[in-house]
N, C-alpha and C positions, 0 to 999 in steps of 0.2 A: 383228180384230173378228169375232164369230159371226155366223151368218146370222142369227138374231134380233134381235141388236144391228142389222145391217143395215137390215133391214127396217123397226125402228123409226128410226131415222137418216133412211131414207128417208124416212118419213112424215112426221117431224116435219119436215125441211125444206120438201118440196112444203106442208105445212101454212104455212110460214112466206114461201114466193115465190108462192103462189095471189093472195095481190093484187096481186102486181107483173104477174103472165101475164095479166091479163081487159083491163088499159088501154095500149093503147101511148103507147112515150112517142117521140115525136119530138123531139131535141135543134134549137134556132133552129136559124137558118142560120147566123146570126154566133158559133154555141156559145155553153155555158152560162156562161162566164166573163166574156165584154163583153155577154152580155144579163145579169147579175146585176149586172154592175157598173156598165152603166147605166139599169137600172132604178131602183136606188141611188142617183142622180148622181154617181158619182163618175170622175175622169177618171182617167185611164192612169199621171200623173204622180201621183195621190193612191193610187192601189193600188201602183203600184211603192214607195212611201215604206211604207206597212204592210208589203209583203214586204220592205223590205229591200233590195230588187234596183234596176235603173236603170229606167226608164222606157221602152226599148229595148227591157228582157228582157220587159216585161209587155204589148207589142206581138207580140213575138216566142209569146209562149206562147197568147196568143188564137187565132194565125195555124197554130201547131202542133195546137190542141186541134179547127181544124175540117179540117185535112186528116189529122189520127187520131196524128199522131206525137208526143204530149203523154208523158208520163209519170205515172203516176198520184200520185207523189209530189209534183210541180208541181200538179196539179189537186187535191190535199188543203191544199198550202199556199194557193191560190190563194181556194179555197172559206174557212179561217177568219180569210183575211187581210180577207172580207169579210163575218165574223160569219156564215160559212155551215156545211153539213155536209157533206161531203163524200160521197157514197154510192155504192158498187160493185156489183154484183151481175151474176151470170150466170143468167139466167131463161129456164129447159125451157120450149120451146113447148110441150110438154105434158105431163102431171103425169111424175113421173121412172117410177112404173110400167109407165104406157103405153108411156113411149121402150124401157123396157127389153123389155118386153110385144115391140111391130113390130121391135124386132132379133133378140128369140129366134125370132120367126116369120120373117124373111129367113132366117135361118140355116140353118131348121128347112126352109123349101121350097128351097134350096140341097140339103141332105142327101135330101131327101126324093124331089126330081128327079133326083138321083143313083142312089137306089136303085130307084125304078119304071122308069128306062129301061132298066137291066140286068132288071130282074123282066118289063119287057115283051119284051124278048129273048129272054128262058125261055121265054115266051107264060104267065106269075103274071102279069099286071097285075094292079093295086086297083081296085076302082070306087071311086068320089068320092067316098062316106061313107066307105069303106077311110080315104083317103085322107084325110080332111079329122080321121078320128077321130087318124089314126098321125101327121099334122101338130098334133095338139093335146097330143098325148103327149109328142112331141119339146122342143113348144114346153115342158111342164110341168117335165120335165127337168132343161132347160137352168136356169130358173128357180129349181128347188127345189138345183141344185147350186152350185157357183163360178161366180160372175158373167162372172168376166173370161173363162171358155171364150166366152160371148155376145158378146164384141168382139174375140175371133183370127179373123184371115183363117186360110183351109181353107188 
């Protein structure tokens, strides 16, 4: 993909998970599959017959989905076995530029504390606009180049 194809990628996705980042969602406590199913009325032995499965597995898969060890293949069947949707998503706390934005800047004062401590050995120090200009540089950079340089450890 080119960097412009990127960029637009990016965009349009943060466009499309902006309303999922402003509401949190907190899943019951009894997970979303025996609070859907019995908000529904319906019992353990009447969802096990839609899936198919025994009565036992549909016990079993509630119990897995609030200690996290569900499957997400279980949690799609589970969802249309009660006329539901199934929905996935992984949602940036914050827009994906920003994330990438404060990792090129870690990076950048990583590199940048590397090189003022030997420059103040010299006795070159920067002063702080030095400094905050050559940290915005770096930051620009890393940005304007290959992404993945922004996620390699030094």
């Amino acid at each position: 993909m080119s960097p412009d194809q990127t960029i637009l990628a990016r965009k349009s996705l943060d466009r499309r998970l902006a309303p999922l980042r402003g509401e949190p969602l907190i899943a019951p406590p009894s997970g979303w599959i025996k609070a859907i199913r019995e908000a529904l009325g319906m019992t353990t032995r009447q969802l096990a017959a839609r899936m198919g499965a025994a009565r036992s597995r549909v016990t079993a898969i509630e119990k897995a989905e609030v200690n996290g060890s569900t499957t997400i293949k279980t949690l799609r069947e589970a969802a249309e076995a009660m006329n539901c949707t199934f929905v996935y998503a992984i949602v940036p706390t914050s827009t994906l530029d920003d994330i990438l934005r404060d990792q090129a800047a870690k990076k950048a004062d990583v590199e940048l504390a590397r090189h003022h401590h030997t420059m103040r050995l010299e006795n070159q120090a920067m002063d702080k606009r030095d400094l905050a200009a050559e940290r915005e540089r770096l930051v620009s950079d890393m940005l304007a180049g290959s992404l993945r340089r922004v996620w390699d450890d030094e």
